[in-house]
DODREN-263811 format. One record per residue (C-alpha): residue in three letters; chain; x, y, z. Coordinates in nm, 2 decimals. Last residue first. Example, Ala and Ser with C-alpha at 12.3 -4.5 7.8 and 13.67 -1.06 7.14 Angstrom:
// residues 2
<atom ser A <1.37 -0.11 0.71>>;
<atom ala A <1.23 -0.45 0.78>>;
// end
This chain:
// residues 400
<atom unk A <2.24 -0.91 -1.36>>;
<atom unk A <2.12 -1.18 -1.15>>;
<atom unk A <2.49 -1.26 -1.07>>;
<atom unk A <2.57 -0.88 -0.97>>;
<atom unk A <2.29 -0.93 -0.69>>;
<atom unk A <2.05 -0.62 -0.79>>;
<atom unk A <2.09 -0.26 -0.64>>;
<atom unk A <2.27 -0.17 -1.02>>;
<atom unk A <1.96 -0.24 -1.18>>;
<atom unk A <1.69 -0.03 -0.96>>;
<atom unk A <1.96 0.28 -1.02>>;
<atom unk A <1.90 0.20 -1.40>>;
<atom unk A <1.54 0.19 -1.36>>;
<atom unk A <1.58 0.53 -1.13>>;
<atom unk A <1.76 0.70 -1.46>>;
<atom unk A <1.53 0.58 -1.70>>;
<atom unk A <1.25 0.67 -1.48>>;
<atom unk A <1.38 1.04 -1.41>>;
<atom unk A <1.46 1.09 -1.82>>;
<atom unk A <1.17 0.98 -1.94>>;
<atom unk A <0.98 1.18 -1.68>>;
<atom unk A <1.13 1.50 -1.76>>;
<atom unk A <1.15 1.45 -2.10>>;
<atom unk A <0.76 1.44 -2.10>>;
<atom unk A <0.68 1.68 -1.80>>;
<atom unk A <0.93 1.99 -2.00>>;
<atom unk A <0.93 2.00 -2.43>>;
<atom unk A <0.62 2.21 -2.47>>;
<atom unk A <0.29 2.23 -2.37>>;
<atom unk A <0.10 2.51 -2.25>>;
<atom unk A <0.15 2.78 -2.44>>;
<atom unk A <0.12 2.51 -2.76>>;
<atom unk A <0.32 2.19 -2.91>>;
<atom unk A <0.23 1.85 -3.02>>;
<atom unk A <-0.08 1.92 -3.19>>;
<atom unk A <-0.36 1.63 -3.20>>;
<atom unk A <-0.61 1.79 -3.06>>;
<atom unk A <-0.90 1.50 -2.85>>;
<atom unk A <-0.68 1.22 -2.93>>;
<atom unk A <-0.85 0.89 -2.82>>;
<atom unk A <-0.78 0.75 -2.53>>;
<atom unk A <-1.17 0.67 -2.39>>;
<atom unk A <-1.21 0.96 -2.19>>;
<atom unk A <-1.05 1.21 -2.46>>;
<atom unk A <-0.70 1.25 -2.47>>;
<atom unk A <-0.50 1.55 -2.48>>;
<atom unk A <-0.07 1.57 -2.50>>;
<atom unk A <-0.03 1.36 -2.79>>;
<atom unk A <0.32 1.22 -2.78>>;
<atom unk A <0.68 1.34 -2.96>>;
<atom unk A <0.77 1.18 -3.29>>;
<atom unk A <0.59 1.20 -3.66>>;
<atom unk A <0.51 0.84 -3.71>>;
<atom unk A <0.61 0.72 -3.32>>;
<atom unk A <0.30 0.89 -3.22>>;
<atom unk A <0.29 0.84 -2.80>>;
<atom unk A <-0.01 0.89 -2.59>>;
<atom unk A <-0.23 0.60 -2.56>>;
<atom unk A <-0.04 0.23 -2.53>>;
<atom unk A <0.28 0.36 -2.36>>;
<atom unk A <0.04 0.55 -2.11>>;
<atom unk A <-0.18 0.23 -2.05>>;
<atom unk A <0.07 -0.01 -2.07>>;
<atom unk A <0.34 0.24 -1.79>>;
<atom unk A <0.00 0.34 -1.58>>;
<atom unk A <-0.06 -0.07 -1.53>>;
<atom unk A <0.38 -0.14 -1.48>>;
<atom unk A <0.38 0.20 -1.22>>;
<atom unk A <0.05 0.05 -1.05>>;
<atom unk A <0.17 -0.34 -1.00>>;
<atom unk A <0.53 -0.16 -0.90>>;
<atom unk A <0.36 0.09 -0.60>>;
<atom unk A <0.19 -0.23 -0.51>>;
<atom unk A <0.52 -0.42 -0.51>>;
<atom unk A <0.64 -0.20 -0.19>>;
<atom unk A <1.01 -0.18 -0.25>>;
<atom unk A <0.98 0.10 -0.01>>;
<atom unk A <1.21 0.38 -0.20>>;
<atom unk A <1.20 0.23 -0.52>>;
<atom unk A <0.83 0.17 -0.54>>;
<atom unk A <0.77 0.49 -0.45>>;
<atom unk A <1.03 0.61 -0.72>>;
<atom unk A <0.80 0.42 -0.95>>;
<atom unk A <0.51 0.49 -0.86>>;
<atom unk A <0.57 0.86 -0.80>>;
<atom unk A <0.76 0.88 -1.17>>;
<atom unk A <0.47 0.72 -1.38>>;
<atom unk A <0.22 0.95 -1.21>>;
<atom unk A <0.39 1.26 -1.35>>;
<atom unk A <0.42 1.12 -1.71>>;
<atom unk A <0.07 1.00 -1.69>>;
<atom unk A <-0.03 1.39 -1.59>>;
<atom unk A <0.15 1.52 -1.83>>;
<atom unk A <0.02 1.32 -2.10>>;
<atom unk A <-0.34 1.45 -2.05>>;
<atom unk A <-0.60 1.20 -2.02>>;
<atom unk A <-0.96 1.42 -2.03>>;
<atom unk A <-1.25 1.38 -1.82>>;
<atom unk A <-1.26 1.71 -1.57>>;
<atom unk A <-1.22 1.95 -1.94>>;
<atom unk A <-1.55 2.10 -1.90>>;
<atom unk A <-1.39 2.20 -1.57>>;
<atom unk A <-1.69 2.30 -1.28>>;
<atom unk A <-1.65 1.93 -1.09>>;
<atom unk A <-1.95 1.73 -1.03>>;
<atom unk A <-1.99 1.50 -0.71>>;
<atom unk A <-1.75 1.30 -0.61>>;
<atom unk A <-1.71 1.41 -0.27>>;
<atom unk A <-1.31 1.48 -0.36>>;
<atom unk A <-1.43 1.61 -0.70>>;
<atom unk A <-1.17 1.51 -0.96>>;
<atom unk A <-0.94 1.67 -1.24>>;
<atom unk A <-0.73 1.55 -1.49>>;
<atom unk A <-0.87 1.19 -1.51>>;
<atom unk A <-0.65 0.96 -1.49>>;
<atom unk A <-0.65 0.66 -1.75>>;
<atom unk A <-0.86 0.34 -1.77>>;
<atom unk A <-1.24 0.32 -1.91>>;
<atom unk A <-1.38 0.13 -1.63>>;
<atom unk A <-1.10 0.16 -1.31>>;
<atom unk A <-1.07 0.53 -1.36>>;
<atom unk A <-0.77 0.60 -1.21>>;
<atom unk A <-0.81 0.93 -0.92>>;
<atom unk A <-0.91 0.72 -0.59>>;
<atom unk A <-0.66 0.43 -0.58>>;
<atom unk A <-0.41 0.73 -0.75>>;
<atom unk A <-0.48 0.94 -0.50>>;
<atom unk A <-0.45 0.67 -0.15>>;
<atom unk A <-0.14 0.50 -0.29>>;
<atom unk A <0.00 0.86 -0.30>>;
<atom unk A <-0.13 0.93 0.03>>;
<atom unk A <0.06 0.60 0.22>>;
<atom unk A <0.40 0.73 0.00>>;
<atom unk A <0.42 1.04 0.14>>;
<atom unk A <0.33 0.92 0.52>>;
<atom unk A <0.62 0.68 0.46>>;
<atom unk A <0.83 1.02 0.35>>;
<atom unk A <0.75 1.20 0.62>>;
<atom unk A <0.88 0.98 0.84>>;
<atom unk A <1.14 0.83 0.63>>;
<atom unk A <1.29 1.19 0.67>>;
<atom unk A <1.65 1.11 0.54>>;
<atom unk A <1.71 1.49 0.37>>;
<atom unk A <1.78 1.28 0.03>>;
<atom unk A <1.45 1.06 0.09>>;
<atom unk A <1.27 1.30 0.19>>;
<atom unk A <1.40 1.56 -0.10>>;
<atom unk A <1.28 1.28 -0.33>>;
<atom unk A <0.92 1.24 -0.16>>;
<atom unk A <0.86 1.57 -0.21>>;
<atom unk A <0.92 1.63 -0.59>>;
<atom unk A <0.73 1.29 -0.60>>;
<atom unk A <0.41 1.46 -0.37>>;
<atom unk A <0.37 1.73 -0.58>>;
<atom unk A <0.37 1.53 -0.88>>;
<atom unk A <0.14 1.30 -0.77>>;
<atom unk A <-0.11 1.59 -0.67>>;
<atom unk A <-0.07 1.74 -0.99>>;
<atom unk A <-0.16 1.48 -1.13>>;
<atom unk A <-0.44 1.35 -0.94>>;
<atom unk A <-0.62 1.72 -0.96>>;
<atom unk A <-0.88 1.75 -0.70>>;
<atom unk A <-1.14 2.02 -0.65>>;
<atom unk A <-1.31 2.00 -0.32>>;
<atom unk A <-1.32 2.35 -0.22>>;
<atom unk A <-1.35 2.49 -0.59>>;
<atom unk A <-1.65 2.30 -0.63>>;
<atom unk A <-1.77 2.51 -0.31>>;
<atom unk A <-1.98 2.34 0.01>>;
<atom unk A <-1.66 2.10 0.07>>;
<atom unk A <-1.49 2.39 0.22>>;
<atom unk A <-1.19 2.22 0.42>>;
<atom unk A <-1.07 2.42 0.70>>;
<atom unk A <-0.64 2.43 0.65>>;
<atom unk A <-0.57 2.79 0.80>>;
<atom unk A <-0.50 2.87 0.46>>;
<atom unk A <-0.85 2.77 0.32>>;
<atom unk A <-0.81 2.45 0.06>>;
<atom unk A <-0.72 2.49 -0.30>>;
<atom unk A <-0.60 2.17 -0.46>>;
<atom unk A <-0.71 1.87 -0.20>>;
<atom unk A <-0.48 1.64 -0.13>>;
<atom unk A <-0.76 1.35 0.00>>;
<atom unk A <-0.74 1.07 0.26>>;
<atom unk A <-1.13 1.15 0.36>>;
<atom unk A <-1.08 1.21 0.71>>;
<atom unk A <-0.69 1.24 0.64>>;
<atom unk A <-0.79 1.57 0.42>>;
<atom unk A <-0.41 1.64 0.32>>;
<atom unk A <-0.36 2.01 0.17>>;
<atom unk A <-0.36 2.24 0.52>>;
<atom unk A <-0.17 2.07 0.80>>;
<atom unk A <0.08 1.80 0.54>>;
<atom unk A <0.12 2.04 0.28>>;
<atom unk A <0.19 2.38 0.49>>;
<atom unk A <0.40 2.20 0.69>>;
<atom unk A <0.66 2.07 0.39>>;
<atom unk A <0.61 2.45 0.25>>;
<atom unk A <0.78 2.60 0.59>>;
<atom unk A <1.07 2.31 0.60>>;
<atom unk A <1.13 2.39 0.21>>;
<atom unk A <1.12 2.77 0.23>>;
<atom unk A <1.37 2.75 0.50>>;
<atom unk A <1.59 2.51 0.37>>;
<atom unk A <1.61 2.68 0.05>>;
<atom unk A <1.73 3.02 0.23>>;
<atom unk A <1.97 2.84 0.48>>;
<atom unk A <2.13 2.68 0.16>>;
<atom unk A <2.21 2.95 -0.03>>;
<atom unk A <2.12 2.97 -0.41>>;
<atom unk A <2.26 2.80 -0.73>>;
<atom unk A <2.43 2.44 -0.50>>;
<atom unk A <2.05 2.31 -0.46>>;
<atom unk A <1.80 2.50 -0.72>>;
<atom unk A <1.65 2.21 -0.90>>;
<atom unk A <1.51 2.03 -0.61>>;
<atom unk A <1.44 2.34 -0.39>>;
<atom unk A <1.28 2.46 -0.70>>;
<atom unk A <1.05 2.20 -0.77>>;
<atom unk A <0.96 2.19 -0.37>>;
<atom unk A <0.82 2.54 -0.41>>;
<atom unk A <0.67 2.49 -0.76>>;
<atom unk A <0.44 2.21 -0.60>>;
<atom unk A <0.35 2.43 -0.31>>;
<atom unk A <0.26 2.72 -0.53>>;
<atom unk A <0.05 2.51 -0.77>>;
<atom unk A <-0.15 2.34 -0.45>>;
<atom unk A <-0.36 2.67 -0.40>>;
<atom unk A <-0.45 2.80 -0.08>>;
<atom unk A <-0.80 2.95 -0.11>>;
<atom unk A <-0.92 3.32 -0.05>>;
<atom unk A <-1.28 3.30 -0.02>>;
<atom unk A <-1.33 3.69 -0.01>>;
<atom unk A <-1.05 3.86 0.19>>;
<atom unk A <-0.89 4.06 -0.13>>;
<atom unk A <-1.18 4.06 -0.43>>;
<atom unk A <-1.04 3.73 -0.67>>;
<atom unk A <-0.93 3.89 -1.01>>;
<atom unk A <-0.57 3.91 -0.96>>;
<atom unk A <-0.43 4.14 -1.20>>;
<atom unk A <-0.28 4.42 -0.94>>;
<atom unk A <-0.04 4.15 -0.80>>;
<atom unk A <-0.09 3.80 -0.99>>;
<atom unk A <0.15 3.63 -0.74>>;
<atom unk A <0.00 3.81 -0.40>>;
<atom unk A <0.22 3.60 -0.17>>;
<atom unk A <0.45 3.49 -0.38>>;
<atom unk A <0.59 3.81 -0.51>>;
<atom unk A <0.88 3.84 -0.24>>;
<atom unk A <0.93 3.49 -0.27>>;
<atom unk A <0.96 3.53 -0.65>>;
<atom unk A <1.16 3.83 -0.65>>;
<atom unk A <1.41 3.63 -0.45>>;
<atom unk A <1.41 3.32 -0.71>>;
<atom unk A <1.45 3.59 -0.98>>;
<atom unk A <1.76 3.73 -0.82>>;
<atom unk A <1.91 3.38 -0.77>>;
<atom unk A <1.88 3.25 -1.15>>;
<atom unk A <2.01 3.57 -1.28>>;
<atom unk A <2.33 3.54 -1.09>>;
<atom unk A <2.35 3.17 -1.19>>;
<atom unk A <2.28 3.29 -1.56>>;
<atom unk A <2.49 3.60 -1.53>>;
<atom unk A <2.82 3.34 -1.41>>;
<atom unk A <2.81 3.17 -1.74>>;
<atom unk A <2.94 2.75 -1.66>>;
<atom unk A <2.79 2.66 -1.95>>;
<atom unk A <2.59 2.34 -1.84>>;
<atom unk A <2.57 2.39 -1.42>>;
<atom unk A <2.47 2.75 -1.55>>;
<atom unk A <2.17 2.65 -1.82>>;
<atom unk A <2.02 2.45 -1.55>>;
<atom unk A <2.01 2.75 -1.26>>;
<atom unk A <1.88 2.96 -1.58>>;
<atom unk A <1.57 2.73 -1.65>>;
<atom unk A <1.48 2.68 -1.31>>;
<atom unk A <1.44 3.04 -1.28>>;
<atom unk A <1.26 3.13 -1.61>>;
<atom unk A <1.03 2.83 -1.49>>;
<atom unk A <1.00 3.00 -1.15>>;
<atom unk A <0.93 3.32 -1.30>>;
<atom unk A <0.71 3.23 -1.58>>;
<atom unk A <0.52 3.04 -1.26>>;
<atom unk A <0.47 3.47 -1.12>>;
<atom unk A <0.15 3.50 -1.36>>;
<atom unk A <0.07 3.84 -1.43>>;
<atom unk A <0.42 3.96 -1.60>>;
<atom unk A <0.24 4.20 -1.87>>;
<atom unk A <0.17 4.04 -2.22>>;
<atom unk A <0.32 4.14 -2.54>>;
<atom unk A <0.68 4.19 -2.49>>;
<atom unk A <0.90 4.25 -2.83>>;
<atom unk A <1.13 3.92 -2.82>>;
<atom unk A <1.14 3.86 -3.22>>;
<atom unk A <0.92 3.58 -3.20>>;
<atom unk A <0.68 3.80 -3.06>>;
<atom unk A <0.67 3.76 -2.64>>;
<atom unk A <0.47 3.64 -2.38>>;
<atom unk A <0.39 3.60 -1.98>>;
<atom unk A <0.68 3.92 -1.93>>;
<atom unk A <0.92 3.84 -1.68>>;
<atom unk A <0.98 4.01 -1.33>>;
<atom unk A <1.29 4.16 -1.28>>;
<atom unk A <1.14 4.52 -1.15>>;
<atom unk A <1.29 4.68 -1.51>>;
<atom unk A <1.07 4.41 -1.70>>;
<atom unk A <1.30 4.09 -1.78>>;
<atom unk A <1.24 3.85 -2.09>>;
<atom unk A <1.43 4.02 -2.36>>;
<atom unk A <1.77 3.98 -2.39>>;
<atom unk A <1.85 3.75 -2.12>>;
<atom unk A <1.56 3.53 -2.22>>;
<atom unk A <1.71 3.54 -2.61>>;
<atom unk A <2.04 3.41 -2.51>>;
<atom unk A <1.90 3.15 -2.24>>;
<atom unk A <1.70 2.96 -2.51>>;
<atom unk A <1.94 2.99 -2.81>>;
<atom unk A <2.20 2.88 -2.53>>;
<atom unk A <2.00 2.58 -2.43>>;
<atom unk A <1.99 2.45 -2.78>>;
<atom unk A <2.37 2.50 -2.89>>;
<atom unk A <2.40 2.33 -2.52>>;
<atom unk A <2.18 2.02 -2.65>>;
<atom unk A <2.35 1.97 -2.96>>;
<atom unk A <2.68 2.01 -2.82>>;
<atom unk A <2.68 1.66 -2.64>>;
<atom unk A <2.72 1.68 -2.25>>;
<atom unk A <2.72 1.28 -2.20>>;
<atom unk A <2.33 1.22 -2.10>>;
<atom unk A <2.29 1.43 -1.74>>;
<atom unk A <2.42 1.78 -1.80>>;
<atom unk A <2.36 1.82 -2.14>>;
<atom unk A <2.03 1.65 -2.13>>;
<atom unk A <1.94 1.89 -1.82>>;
<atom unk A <2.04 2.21 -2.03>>;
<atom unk A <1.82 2.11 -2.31>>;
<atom unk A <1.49 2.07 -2.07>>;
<atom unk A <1.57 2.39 -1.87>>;
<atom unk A <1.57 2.58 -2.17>>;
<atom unk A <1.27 2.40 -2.26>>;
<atom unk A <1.10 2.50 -1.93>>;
<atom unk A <1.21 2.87 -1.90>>;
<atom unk A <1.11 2.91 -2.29>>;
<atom unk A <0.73 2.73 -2.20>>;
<atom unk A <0.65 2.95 -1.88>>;
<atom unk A <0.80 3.24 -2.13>>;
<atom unk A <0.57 3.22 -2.42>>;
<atom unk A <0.70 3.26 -2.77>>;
<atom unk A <0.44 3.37 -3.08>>;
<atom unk A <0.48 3.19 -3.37>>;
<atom unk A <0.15 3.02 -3.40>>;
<atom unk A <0.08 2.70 -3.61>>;
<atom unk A <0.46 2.60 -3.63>>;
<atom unk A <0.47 2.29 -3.80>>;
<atom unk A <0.61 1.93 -3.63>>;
<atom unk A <0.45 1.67 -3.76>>;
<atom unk A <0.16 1.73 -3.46>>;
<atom unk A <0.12 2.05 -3.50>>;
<atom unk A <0.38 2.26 -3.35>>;
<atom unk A <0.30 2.58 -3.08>>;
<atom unk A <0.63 2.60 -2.90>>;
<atom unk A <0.88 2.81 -3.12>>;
<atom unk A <1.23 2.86 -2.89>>;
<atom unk A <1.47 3.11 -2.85>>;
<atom unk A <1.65 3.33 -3.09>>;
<atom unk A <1.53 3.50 -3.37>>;
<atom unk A <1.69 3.32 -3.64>>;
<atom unk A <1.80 3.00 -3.51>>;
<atom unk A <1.46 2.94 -3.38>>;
<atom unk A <1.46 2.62 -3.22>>;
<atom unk A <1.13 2.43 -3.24>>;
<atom unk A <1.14 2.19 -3.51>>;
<atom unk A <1.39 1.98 -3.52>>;
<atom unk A <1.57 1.98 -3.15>>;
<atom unk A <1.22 1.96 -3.03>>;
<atom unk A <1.12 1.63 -3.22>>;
<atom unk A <1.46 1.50 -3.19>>;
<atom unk A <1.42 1.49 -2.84>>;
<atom unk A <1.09 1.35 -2.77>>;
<atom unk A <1.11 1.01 -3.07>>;
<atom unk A <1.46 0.84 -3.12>>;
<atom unk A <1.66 0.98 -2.74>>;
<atom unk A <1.35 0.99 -2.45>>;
<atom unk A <1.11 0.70 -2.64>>;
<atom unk A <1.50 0.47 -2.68>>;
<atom unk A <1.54 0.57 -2.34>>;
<atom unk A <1.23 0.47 -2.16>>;
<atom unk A <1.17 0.18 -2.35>>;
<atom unk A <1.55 0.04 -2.26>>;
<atom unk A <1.50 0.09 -1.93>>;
<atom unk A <1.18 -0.09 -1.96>>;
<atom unk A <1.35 -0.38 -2.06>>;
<atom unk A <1.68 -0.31 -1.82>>;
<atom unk A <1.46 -0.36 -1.55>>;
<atom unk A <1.25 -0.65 -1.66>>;
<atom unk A <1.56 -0.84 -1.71>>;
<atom unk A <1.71 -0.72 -1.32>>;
<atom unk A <1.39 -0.89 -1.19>>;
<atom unk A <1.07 -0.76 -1.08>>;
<atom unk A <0.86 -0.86 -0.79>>;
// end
């Protein structure tokens, strides 16, 4: 087991790789002070290779600047940045229905058509964050009428751009259930209780009957929606560890806070079970996707180490480990924390490489694009620094 030493060690890692080489690298070079809002697509010193602005990626940094003003000492830095963010997604993020365009110029002129309801629940988020920081009434306000179109949305979330024919094969994807239990967690004190509790108890069901395959002590990403299992479809058996740790983190937190150490022992059992199953014990790393038979998967990309999905399994083990004390969930967090700490990050030019190959080496080494900004990495940082330091202050006040 660890002691109070090794505690503040990591601590230490976590914050000086949060404060000297993530931040700074989005605070220089992705604010547009011009235009408004945020550039996302940097190479990997920090150019802008596309200047096009993407609204899953401004909901998330917005959300990102607001949180280190909230959390690390309110300094104006990060509220100058959140407000460059939540400025230019008031101005020019909402269609007349209140649903947000997918992409934008960098001057805020609308270029894609809101097909993918996730810009809403990161535009969401976002906003809820931006309000605890500036204390601006539209952005709570904003913040509850997008989390109402979004469950009115939810369950046809692509509307007339959904390519699946209605009735044919229609799976249950995880993405939804993950999002659900991120926004309970981020949008506690912004919208009502009885609504959040609802969602949540519904969506808590929905994982543990339709997701889990006990049989085969899988999460499986897109299941039916009664909860059958169709192994006979790649799609059927598709497995993303990360997403599934992530899932189950966000979860496991509101367990703990709700006191459910039912649910929340049964949590930690299946996370032991996914990560057993999705590191690859020969070359080391998480795949990003899996076959729960494993038998081939149909992404080209099923081999890769993506940063977000260390930075997500870093968080379950450890806050599994903090919740049971288990020192299995430690022995994993300390093996993904050398493998992670040892792969992804570029202390020459800041931030980490987001895609690895199978063996850890840097598949594109850009920092920045529509799907990677400054979100899982702080994120994660911040959660581990914060539930190392929690770790610490449960110690014996002489070992400390």
């Amino acid at each position: 087991m660890p002691d109070s030493s090794r505690y503040l060690q990591l601590q230490q890692i976590y914050q000086k790789e949060l404060f000297e080489y993530v931040l700074p690298f989005w605070l220089n070079n992705s604010l547009d002070w011009k235009n408004g809002g945020y550039y996302c697509c940097l190479t990997r010193d920090g150019r802008i290779y596309e200047t096009d602005k993407f609204a899953w990626m401004l909901g998330r940094e917005l959300w990102t600047m607001s949180k280190m003003y909230n959390v690390y000492g309110r300094s104006s830095m990060y509220l100058d940045a959140a407000r460059l963010g939540a400025e230019f997604i008031q101005k020019y993020a909402f269609t007349a229905d209140n649903d947000v365009y997918f992409s934008f110029t960098e001057y805020g002129d609308p270029l894609v058509h809101p097909y993918n309801i996730f810009s809403e629940c990161f535009i969401c988020v976002g906003l809820a964050e931006y309000y605890r920081a500036s204390q601006e009434e539209w952005a709570k306000e904003k913040a509850i009428s997008v989390y109402r179109r979004i469950q009115e949305r939810k369950k046809n979330p692509k509307g007339i751009w959904t390519k699946q024919i209605s009735g044919k094969r229609a799976y249950s994807p995880l993405n939804m259930t993950m999002i659900e239990f991120m926004m309970f967690r981020e949008l506690q004190g912004i919208v009502p209780d009885a609504e959040l509790h609802a969602i949540l108890n519904y969506n808590i069901d929905h994982f543990f009957s339709v997701h889990v395959d006990y049989p085969n002590r899988r999460v499986l990403e897109r299941p039916l929606p009664d909860g059958r299992h169709d192994f006979s479809h790649m799609e059927g058996r598709l497995m993303t560890p990360g997403h599934t740790l992530e899932t189950m983190w966000f979860l496991l937190d509101i367990l703990i806070s709700l006191g459910d150490d039912v649910h929340a022992h049964q949590i930690t059992d299946i996370m032991l079970d996914t990560i057993n199953f999705g590191w690859d014990e020969q070359l080391g790393g998480i795949p990003l996707y899996k076959d729960a038979l494993n038998l081939p998967t149909e992404k080209l990309e099923s081999n890769q180490r993506q940063w977000w999905v260390h930075a997500e399994a870093l968080c379950s083990m450890l806050l599994a480990f903090k919740y049971t004390k288990n020192p299995v969930f430690w022995s994993w967090f300390t093996k993904i924390h050398e493998y992670t700490f040892s792969h992804f990050p570029d202390h020459e030019f800041g931030e980490w490489y987001g895609y690895l190959d199978r063996h850890g080496e840097p598949e594109f080494t850009v920092k920045g694009s529509k799907f990677k900004t400054a979100y899982h990495l702080p994120r994660a940082l911040m959660q581990c620094d914060l539930w190392l330091g929690e770790l610490l202050q449960e110690q014996p006040s002489d070992s400390i």
